[in-house]
C-alpha positions as a printed NumPy array, in Angstrom:
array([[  5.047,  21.828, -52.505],
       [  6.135,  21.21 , -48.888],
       [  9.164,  18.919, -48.276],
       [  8.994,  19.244, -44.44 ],
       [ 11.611,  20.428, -41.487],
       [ 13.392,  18.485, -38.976],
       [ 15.203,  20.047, -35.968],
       [ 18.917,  20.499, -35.78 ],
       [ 21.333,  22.001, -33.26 ],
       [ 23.987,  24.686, -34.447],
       [ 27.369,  23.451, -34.221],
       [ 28.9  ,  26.567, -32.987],
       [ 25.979,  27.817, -30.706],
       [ 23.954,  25.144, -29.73 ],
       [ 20.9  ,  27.071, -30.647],
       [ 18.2  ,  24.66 , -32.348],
       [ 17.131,  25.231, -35.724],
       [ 15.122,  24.189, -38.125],
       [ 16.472,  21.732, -41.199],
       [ 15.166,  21.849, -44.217],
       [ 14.94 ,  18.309, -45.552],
       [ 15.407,  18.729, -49.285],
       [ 18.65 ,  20.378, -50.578],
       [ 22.014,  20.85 , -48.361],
       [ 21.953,  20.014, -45.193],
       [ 23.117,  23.203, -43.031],
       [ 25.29 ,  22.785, -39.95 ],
       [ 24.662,  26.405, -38.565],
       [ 21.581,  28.156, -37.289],
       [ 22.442,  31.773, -38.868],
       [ 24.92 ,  33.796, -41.089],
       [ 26.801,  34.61 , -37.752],
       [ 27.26 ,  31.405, -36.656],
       [ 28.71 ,  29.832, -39.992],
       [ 31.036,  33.262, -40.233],
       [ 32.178,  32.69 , -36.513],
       [ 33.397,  28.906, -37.465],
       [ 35.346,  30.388, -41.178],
       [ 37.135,  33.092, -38.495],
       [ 38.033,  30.415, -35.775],
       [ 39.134,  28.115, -38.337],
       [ 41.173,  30.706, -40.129],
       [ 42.858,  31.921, -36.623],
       [ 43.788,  27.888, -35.701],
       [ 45.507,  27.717, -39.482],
       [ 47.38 ,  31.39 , -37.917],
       [ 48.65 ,  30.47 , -34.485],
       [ 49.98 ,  27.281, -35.535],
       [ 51.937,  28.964, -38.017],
       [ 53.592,  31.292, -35.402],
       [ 56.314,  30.048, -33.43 ],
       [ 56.352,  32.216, -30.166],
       [ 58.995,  32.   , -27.771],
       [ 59.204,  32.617, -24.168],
       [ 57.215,  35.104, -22.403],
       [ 55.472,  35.437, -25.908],
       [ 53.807,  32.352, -25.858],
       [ 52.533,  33.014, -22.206],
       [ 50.901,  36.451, -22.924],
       [ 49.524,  35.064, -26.429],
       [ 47.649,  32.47 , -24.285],
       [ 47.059,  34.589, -22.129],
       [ 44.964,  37.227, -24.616],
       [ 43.624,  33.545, -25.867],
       [ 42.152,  32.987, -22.817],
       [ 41.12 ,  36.423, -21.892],
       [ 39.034,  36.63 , -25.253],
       [ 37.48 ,  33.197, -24.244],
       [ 36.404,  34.773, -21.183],
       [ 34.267,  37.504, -22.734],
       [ 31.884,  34.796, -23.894],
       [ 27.962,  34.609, -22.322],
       [ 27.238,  30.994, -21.271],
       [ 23.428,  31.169, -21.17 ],
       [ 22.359,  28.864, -18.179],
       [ 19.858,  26.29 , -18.943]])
């Protein structure tokens, strides 16, 4: 019995995947992805939590956006 695909775009990646369309709907293309978006999530719930001061809020964004920065933007 064949209940057909659809396409669908990863919410973390972008990467398109295929949808199955009987049962739940998935939002991410792979394990990775969906374990990426529990990890982010989980770190947002941290930092807001934390209440740096001074030159400890500067270097925490900083490390933020140094992180950020290690991530491949594939050119389309």
């Amino acid at each position: 019995m064949c209940f057909g695909t659809e396409k669908d775009i990863c919410k973390v990646c972008g990467n398109s995947f295929e949808q199955k369309l009987k049962g739940r709907t998935r939002e991410y293309c792979s394990d990775d992805c969906k374990d990426f978006n529990k990890f982010k999530e989980a770190l947002e719930r941290k930092i807001l939590k934390i209440n740096f001061q001074g030159k400890y809020s500067s270097q925490a964004k900083g490390d933020l956006f140094a992180i950020a920065n290690l991530i491949k933007i594939k050119k389309l």
